[in-house]
ZAKE-555446 format. One line per field, with one value per residue (C-alpha): residue number from 1; residue in three letters; x, y, z. Coordinates in steps of 0.001 Angstrom, whole numbers. Example, Ala and Ser with C-alpha at 12.3 -4.5 7.8 and 13.67 -1.06 7.14 Angstrom:
% residues 2
seq c(1,2)
type c(ALA,SER)
east c(12300,13670)
north c(-4500,-1060)
up c(7800,7140)
% end
This chain:
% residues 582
seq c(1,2,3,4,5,6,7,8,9,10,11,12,13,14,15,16,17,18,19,20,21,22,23,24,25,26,27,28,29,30,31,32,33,34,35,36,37,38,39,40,41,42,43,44,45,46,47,48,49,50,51,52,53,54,55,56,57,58,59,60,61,62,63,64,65,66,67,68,69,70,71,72,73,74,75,76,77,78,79,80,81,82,83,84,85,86,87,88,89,90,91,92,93,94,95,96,97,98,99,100,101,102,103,104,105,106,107,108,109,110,111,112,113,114,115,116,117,118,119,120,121,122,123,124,125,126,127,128,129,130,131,132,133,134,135,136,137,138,139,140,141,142,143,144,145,146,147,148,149,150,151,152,153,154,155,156,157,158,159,160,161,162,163,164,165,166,167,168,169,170,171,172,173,174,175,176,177,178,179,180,181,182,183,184,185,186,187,188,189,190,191,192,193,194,195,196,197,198,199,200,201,202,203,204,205,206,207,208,209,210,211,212,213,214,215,216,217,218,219,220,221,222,223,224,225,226,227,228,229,230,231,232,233,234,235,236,237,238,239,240,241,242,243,244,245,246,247,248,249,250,251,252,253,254,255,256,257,258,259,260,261,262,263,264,265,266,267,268,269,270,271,272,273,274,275,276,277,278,279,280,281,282,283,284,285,286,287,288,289,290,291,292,293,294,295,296,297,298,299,300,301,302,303,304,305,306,307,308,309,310,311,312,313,314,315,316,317,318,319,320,321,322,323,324,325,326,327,328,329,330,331,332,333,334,335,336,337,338,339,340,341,342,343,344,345,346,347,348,349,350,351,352,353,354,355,356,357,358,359,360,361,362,363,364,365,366,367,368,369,370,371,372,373,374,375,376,377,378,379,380,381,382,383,384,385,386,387,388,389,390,391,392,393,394,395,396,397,398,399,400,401,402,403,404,405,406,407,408,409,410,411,412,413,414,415,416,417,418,419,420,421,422,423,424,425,426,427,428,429,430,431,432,433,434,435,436,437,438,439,440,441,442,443,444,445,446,447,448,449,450,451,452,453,454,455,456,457,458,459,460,461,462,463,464,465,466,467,468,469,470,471,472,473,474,475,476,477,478,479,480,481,482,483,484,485,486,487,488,489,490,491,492,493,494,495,496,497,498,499,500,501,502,503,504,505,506,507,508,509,510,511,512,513,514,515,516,517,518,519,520,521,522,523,524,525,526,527,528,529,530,531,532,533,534,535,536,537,538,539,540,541,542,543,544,545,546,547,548,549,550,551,552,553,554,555,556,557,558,559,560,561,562,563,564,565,566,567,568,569,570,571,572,573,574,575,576,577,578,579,580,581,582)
type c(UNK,UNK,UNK,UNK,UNK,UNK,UNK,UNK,UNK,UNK,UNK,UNK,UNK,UNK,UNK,UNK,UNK,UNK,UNK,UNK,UNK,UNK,UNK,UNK,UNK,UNK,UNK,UNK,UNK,UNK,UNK,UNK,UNK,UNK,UNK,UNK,UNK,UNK,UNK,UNK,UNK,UNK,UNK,UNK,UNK,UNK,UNK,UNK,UNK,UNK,UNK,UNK,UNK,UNK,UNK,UNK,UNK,UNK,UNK,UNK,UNK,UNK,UNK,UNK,UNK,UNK,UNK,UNK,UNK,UNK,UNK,UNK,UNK,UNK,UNK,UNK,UNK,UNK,UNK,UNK,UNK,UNK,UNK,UNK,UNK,UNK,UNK,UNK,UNK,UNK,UNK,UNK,UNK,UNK,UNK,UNK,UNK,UNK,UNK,UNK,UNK,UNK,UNK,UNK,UNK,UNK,UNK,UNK,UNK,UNK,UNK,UNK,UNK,UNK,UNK,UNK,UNK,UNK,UNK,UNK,UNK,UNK,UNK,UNK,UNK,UNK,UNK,UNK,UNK,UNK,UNK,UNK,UNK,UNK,UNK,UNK,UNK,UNK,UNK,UNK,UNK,UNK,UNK,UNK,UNK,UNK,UNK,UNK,UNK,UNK,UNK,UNK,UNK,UNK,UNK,UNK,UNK,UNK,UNK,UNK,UNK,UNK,UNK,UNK,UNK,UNK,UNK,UNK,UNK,UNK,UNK,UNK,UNK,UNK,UNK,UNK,UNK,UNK,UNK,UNK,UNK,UNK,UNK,UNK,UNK,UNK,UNK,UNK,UNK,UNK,UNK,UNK,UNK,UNK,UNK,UNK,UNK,UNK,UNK,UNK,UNK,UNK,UNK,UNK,UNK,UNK,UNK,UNK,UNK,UNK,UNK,UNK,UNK,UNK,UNK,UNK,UNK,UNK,UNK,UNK,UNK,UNK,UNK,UNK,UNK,UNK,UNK,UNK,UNK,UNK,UNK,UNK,UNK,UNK,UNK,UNK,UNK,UNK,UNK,UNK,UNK,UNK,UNK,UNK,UNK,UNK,UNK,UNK,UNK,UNK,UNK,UNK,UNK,UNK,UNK,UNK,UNK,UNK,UNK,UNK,UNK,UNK,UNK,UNK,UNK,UNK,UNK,UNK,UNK,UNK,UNK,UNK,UNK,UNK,UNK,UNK,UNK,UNK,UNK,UNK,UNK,UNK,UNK,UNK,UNK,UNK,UNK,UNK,UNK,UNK,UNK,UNK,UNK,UNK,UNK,UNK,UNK,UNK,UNK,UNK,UNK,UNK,UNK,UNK,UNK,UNK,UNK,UNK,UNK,UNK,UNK,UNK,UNK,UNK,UNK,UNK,UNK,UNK,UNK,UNK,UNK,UNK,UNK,UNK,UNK,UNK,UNK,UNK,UNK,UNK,UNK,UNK,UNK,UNK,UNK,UNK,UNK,UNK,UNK,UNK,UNK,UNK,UNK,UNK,UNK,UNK,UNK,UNK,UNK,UNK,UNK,UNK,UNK,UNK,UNK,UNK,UNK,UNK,UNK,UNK,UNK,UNK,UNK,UNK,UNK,UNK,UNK,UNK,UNK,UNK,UNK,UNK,UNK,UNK,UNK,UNK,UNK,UNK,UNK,UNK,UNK,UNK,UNK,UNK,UNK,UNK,UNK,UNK,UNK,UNK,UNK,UNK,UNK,UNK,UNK,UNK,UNK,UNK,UNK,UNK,UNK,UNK,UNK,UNK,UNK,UNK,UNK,UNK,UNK,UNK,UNK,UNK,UNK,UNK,UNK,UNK,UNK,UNK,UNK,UNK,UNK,UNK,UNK,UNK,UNK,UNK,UNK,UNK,UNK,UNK,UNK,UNK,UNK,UNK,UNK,UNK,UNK,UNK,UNK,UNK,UNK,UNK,UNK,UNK,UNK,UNK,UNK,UNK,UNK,UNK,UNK,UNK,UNK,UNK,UNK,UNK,UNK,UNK,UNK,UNK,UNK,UNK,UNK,UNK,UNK,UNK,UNK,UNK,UNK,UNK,UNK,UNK,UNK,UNK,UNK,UNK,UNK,UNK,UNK,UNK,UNK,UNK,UNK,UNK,UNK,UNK,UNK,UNK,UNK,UNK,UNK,UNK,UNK,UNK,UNK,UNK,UNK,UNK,UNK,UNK,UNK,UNK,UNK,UNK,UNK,UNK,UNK,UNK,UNK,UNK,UNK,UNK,UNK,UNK,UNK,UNK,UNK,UNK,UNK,UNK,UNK,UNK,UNK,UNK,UNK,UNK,UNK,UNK,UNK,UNK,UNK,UNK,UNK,UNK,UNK,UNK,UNK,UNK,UNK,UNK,UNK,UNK,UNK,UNK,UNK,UNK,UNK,UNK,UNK,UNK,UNK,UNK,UNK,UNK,UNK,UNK,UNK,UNK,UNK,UNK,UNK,UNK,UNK,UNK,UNK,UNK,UNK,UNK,UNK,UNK,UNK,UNK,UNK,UNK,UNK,UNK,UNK,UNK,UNK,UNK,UNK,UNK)
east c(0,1075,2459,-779,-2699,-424,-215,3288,5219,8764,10008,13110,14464,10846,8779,8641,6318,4919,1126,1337,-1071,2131,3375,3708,1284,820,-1094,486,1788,5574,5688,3500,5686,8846,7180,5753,9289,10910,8095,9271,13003,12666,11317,13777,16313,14439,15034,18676,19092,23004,22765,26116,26473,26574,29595,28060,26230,22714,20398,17328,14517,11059,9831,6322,4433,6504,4780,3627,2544,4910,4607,6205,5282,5036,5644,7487,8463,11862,12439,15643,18991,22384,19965,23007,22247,20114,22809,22414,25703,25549,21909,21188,20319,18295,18272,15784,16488,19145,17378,17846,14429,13757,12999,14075,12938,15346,12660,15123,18284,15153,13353,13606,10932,11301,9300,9785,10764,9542,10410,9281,9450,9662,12335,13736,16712,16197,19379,20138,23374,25250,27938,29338,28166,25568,22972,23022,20177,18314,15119,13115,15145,13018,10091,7894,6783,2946,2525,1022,-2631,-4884,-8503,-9633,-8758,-9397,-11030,-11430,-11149,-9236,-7795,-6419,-3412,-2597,-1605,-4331,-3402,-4720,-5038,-4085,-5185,-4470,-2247,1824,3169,5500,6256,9023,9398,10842,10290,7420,5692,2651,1049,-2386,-3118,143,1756,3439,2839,4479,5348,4499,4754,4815,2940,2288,2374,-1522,-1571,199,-279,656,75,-1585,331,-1468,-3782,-6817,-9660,-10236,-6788,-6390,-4193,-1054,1635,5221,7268,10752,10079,6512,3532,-89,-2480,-4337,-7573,-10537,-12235,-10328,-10545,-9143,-11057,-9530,-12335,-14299,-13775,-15430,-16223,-16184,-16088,-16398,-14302,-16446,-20053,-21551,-20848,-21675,-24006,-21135,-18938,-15050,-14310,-11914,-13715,-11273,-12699,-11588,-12236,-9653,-9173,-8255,-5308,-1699,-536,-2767,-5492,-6778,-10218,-13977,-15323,-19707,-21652,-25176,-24174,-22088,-18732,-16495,-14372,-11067,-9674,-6853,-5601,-3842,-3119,-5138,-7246,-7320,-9085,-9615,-12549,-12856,-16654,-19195,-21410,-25038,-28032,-29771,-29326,-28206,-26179,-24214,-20682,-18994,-15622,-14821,-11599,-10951,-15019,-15225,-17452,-17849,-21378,-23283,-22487,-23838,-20567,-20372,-23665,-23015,-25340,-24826,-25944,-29491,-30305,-29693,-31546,-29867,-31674,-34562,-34228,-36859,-38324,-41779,-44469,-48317,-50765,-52038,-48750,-46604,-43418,-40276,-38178,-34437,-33213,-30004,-28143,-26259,-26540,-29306,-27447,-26911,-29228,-29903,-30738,-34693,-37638,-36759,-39819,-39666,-42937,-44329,-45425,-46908,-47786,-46007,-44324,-46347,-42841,-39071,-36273,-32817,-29965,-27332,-25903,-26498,-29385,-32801,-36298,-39514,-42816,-44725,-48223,-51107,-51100,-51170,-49127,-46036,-44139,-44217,-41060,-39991,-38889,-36537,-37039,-34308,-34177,-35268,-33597,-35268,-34154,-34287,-37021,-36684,-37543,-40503,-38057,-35107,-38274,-39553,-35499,-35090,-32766,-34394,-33223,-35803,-39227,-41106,-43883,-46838,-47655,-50009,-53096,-53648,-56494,-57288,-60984,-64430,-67612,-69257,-66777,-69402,-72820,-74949,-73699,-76339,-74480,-75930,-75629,-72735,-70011,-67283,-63978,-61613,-57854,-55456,-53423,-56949,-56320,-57578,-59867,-61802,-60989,-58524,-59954,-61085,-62664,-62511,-64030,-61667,-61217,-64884,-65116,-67021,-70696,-70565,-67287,-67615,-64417,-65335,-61733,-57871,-58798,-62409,-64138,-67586,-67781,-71243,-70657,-71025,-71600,-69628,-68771,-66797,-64041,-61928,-59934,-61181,-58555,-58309,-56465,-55250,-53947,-51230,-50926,-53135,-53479,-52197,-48972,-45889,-43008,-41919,-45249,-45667,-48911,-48771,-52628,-53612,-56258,-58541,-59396,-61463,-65104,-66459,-69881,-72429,-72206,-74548,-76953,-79585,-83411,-85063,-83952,-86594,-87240,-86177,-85230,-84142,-82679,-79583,-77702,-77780,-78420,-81445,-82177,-82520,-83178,-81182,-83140,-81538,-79903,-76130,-75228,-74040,-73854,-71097,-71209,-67669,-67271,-70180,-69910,-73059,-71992,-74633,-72441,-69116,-69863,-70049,-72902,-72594,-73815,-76001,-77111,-76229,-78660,-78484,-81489,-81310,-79492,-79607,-78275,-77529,-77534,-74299,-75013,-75615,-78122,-79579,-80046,-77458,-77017,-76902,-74126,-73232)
north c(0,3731,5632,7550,5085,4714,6591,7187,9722,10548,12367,13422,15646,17945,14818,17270,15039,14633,14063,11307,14102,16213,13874,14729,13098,12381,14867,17791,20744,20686,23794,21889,18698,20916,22761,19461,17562,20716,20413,17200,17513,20136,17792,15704,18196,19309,15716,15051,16137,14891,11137,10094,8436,4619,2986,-180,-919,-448,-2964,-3381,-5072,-4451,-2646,-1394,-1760,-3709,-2879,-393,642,1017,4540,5254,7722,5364,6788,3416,3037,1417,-22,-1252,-223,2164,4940,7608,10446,12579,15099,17547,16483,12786,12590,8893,7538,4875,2681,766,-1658,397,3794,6452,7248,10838,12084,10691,11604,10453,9750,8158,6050,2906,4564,6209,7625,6916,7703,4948,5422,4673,796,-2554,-6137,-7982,-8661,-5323,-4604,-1540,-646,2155,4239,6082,7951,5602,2724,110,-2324,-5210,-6851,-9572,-10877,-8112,-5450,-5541,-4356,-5276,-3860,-4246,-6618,-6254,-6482,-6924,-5303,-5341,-6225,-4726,-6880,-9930,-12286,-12978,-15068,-18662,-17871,-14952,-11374,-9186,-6614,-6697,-3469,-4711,-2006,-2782,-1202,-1581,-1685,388,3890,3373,905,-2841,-4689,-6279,-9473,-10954,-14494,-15589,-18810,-19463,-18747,-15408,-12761,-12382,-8611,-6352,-2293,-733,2510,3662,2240,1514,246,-2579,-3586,-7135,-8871,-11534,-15394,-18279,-20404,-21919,-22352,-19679,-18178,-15541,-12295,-12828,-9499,-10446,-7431,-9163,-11510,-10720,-11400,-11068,-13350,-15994,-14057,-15561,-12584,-10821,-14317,-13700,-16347,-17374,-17414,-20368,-22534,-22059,-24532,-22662,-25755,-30059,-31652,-33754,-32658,-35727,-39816,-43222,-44293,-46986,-44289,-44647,-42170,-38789,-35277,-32477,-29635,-26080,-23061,-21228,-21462,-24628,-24110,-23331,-27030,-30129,-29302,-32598,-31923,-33056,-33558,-34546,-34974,-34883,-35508,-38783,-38268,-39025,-42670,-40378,-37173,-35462,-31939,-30651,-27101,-23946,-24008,-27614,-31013,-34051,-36492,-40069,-40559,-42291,-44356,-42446,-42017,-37982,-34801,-31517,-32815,-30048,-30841,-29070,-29178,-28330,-27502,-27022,-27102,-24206,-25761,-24413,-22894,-23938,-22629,-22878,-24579,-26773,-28924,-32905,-35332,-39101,-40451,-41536,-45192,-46920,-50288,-52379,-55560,-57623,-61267,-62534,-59590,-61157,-62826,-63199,-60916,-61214,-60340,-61721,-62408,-61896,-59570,-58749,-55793,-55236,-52027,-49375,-46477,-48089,-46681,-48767,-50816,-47121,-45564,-44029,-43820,-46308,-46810,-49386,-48879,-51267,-48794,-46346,-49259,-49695,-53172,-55114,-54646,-53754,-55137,-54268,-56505,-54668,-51614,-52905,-55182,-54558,-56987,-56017,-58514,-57171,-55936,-57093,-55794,-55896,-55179,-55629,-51960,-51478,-49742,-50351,-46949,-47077,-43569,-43126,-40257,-37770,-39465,-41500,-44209,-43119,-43853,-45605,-43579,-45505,-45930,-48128,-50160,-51155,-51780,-54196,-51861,-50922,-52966,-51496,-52753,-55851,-57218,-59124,-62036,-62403,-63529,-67459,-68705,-72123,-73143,-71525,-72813,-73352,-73648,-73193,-71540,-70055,-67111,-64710,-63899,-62236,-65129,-65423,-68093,-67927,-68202,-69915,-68822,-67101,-63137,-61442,-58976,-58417,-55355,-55265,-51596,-53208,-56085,-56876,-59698,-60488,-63380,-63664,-60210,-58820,-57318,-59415,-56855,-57107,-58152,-59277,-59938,-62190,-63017,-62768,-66383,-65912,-63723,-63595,-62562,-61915,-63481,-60978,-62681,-64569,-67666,-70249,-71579,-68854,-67855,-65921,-63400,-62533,-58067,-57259,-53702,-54162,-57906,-60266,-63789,-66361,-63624,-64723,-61654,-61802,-60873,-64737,-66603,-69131,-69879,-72757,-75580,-74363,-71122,-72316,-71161,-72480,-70848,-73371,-74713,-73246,-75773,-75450,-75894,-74658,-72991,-70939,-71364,-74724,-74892,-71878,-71203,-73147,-70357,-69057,-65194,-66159,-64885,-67461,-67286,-70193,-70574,-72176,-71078,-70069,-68112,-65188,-61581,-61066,-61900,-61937,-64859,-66841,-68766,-70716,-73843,-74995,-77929,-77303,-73946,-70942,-68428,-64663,-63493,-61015,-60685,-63051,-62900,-65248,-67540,-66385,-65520,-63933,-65006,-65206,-68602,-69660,-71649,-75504,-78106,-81062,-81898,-79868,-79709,-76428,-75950,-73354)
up c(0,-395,2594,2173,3930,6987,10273,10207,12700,12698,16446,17322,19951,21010,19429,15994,13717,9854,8787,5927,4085,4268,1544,-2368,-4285,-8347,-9776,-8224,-10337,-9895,-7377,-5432,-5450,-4414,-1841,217,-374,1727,3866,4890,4620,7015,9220,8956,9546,12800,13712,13563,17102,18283,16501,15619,12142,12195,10435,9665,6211,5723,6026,4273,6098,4689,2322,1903,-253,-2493,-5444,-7757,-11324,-14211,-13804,-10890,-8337,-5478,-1976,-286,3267,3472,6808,8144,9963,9544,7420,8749,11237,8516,8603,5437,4450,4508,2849,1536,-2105,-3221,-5748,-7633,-9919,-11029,-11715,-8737,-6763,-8032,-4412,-1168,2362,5323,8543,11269,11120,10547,7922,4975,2028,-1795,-4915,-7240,-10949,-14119,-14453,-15369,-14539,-11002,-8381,-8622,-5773,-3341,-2381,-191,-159,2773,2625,43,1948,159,1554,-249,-1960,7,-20,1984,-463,-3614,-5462,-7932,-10287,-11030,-14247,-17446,-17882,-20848,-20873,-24418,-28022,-31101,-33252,-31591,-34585,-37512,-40455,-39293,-41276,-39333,-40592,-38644,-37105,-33297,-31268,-27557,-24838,-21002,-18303,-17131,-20719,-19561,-19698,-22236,-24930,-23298,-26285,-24774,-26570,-27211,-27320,-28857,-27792,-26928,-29941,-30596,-32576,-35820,-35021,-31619,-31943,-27923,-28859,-24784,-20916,-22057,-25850,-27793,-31563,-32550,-35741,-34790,-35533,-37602,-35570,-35365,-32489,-29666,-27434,-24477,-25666,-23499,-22793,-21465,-20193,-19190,-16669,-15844,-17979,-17685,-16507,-18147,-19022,-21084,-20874,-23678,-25938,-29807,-32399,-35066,-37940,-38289,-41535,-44745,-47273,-51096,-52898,-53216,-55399,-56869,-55423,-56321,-55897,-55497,-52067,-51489,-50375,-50066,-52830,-52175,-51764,-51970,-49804,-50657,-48625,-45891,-42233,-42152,-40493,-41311,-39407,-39217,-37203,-37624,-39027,-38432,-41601,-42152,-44831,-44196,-40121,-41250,-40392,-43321,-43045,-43320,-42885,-43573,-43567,-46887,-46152,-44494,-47978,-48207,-46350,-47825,-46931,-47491,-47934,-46159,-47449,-47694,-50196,-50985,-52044,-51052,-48401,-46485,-45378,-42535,-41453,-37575,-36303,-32284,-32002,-34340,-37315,-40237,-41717,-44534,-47699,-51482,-52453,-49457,-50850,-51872,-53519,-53431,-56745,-57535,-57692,-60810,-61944,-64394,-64159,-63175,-61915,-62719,-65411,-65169,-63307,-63127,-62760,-59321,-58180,-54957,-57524,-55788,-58377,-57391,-58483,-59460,-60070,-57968,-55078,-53334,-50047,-47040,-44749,-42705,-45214,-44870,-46812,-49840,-51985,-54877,-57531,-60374,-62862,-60473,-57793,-54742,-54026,-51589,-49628,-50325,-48958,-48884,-49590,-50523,-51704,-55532,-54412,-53652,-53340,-54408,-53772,-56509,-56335,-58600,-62570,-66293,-69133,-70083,-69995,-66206,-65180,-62130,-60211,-56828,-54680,-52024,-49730,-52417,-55260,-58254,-60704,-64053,-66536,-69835,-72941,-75258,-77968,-75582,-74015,-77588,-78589,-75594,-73604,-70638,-67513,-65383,-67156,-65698,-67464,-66362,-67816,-70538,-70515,-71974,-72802,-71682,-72828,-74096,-72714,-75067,-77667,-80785,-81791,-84060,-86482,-85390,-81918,-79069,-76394,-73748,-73681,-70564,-71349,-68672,-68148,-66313,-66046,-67233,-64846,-61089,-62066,-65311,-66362,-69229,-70579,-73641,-75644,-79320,-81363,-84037,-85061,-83406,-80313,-78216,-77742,-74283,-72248,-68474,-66161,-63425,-61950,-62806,-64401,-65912,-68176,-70565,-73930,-75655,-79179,-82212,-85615,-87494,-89066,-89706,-87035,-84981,-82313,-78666,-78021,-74588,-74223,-70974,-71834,-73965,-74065,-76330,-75480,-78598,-79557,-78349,-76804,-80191,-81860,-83194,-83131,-80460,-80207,-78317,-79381,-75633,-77394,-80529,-80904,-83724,-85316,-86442,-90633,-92530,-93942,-96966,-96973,-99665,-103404,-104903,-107593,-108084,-111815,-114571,-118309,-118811,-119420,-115937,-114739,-112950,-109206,-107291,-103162,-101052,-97567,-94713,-91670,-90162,-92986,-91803,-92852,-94983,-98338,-98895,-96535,-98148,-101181,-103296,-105254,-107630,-108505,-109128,-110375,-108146,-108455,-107378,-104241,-104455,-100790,-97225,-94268,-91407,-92734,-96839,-99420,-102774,-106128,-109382,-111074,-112930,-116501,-116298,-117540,-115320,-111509,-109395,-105730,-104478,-101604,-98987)
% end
């Protein structure tokens, strides 16, 4: 503490005494100073009274208080033994750390006043000189000199490769320049300029993470103080190299960006949250990541150094590559579904990954499994037709789509097709020309709705089609004649065409339309050279003339007109008895 806050008194000879408010203080104008110091060497003076001067060295044996600012002006009280007499012509001279007190106030042959210097640094010696005799330093003989503090910074942040320039303000700098330095996190600055006892500039050292601003003034430094914390900028992610890849992972990702640190500062690297399989640090613009394995889009990757991570950024975005199908094992399977199709192909992510959807055509599976990354199972659902592409959604991502022109060419991996539907027996498998009754035709794949089936007797449309099941169906006959084929069209597939567009008809779907047969010919007989009209009467003879043909004989006549029951025309040359045929 400063003599100001002690109840000193100094007697000698009449018990003449001091008031410590006597004492200069800092502030005062320099008359002011002088006039207290001869204040109190008058005192002194008025205190010498008939003490004889002591031969033996001074001794030094407290001295308080033993520390100050940087700036000097501290009143001390030295305490010890052999101060001299206080005669005005053997007046003693202190010492501290080398630099003279600039005022010194004998008190008694125990005691004498000092005003400390300008100085810096700690375990300064107080040594006290009379009449060309010295104390000698000991351990109750020195001061210290307050140290260095630091109360702000200017800015608080800056590049991780260093270079800014950092404004340091605090206290016990010094009053001169001591070639102070300065540590950020430890490390120190590239450069320190002492501008003043209260302000420091230091550019500021590469580093990464959060440090306290350190000041070291010889042997004394300031404390640790996380109040005044420098951050080194977080890291910034301008760009992937590549931004996209495989779900199976394992490939390299050059990172780009700065603050990455001028040393390996062993990075935290995450794509999408998934810390990468390896990391490694390339350079303060450089990381490299070894990714995981993952499926989506728009991932953002971060990079954290020392807990500092980085935040997103446009160029910091990585997609894993969309699914990719390349085959079906098997490609086909009936139509009520519940076919177990493995799907083959690539990025189909990992056994985490979420919200995998496999469709048949626009139908879900009845359930998806995975397998592996390149492996997926799909129970299929009920359906028809035989250009269903099937369409694996992962996490945002979709398989692509076939154009028409590869499915038609063969080169789509991705399409499954239904089987088509077979006929396997009409009931009844024959009838009358006319039409207009039903006959059920028994099979399989027709389908487990009726919105796309369709029912043709040879090339007629059946007049009325009915689905009953995926293996049963009624047609109403049109008319017709002669022996033909049911056709059975589930979309696009027709029963009785093979894949390959052949005709692979089966004996089961044969309707056969009553022969016509011949009752009457009106008139009976005509000129022998033929052209006369003649009506034929019967029944099952259709409606289309250009399917009937009249034999009267061997000789054909021309058909004029065909109804079911009769038909018209004209008789072909010919003498005697001839049998007329239809």
């Amino acid at each position: 503490m400063g003599i100001g806050r002690r109840n000193l008194t100094a007697a000698r000879g009449g018990g003449l005494g001091f008031s410590p408010s006597a004492l200069p203080r800092r502030g005062m104008s320099a008359g002011a100073r002088a006039g207290r110091w001869g204040a109190l060497l008058a005192v002194a003076a008025a205190c010498l009274g008939s003490a004889a001067a002591q031969p033996n060295l001074p001794i030094v044996d407290d001295v308080n208080p033993a520390n100050g600012p940087t700036g000097g002006g501290t009143i001390i009280t030295i305490s010890g033994r052999n101060f001299g007499g206080g005669s005005s012509s053997v007046q003693p001279t202190i010492s501290l750390g080398g630099a003279p007190c600039p005022q010194v106030v004998w008190v008694s042959a125990t005691s004498v006043l000092c005003e400390t210097p300008e100085g810096v640094g700690a375990h300064k010696a107080i040594l006290v000189d009379v009449d060309g005799k010295t104390s000698v330093k000991n351990a109750n003989s020195q001061f210290l000199y307050d140290a260095p503090t630091v109360i702000a910074i200017e800015p608080g942040h800056g590049s991780a490769a260093g270079g800014t320039m950092v404004t340091i303000i605090g206290s016990n700098f010094g009053e001169s320049n001591n070639n102070p330095s300065v540590t950020i996190g430890g490390r120190p600055c590239q450069s320190v300029v002492w501008l003043s006892n209260s302000k420091l500039q230091c550019v500021s050292p590469p580093g990464i993470g959060i440090g306290d601003v350190r000041v070291f003034v010889l042997d004394q430094s300031s404390p640790e103080n996380f109040g005044t914390i420098f951050e080194f900028d977080a890291p910034s992610i301008e760009e992937l190299s590549p931004a996209h890849g495989p779900a199976t992972g394992g490939f390299y990702i050059t990172v780009q960006g700065v603050n990455f640190g001028t040393v390996d500062s062993h990075p935290s690297i995450k794509i999408g949250g998934d810390p990468c399989k390896v990391t490694a640090w390339k350079s303060n613009t450089q990381v490299i990541c070894v990714a995981p394995s993952g499926s989506g889009q728009d991932k953002q990757v971060s990079v954290e150094i020392l807990g500092q991570p980085s935040k997103p950024t446009p160029g910091g975005v990585f997609s894993y590559d969309g699914p990719t199908i390349t085959s079906l094992e098997p490609g086909n399977g009936p139509t009520i579904g519940g076919t177990r199709v493995t799907l083959l192909g690539n990025n189909f992510g990992d056994a985490a990954s979420s919200n995998t959807a496999v469709k048949v055509g626009n139908i879900p599976c009845s359930s998806a499994t995975w397998e592996s990354e390149s492996s997926l199972v799909c129970i299929t659902p009920s359906g028809v037709g035989g250009d269903n592409q099937i369409e694996v959604g992962m996490n945002g991502l979709h398989s692509d789509t076939c154009s028409k022109v590869e499915v038609a060419q063969g080169k789509c991996g991705s399409v499954f097709k239904y089987n088509r539907p077979a006929i396997q027996q009409v009931i009844p498998d024959h009838g009358p020309t006319t039409g207009g009754y039903e006959i059920s035709v028994a099979g399989d794949n027709f389908g487990t709705t009726p919105s796309s089936l369709s029912l043709f007797v040879g090339k007629v449309a059946c007049s009325r089609t009915g689905w009953v099941s995926n293996t049963m169906a009624t047609c109403r006959v049109p008319q017709g004649v002669g022996a033909t084929h049911v056709v059975v069209e589930v979309q696009d597939q027709r029963s009785g065409v093979g894949d390959d567009g052949s005709l692979s008809a089966a004996e089961g779907d044969l309707f056969t339309y009553n022969a016509p047969s011949v009752v009457d010919v009106l008139p009976r007989q005509g000129n022998p050279e033929g052209g006369q009209l003649v009506t034929v009467e019967g029944a099952n003879f259709g409606v289309d003339k250009s399917q009937v043909e009249v034999l009267v004989g061997d000789r054909p006549g021309r058909v004029v007109h065909v109804g079911e029951t009769r038909i018209l025309m004209v008789m072909p040359p010919g003498e005697g008895d001839r049998a007329v045929s239809v």
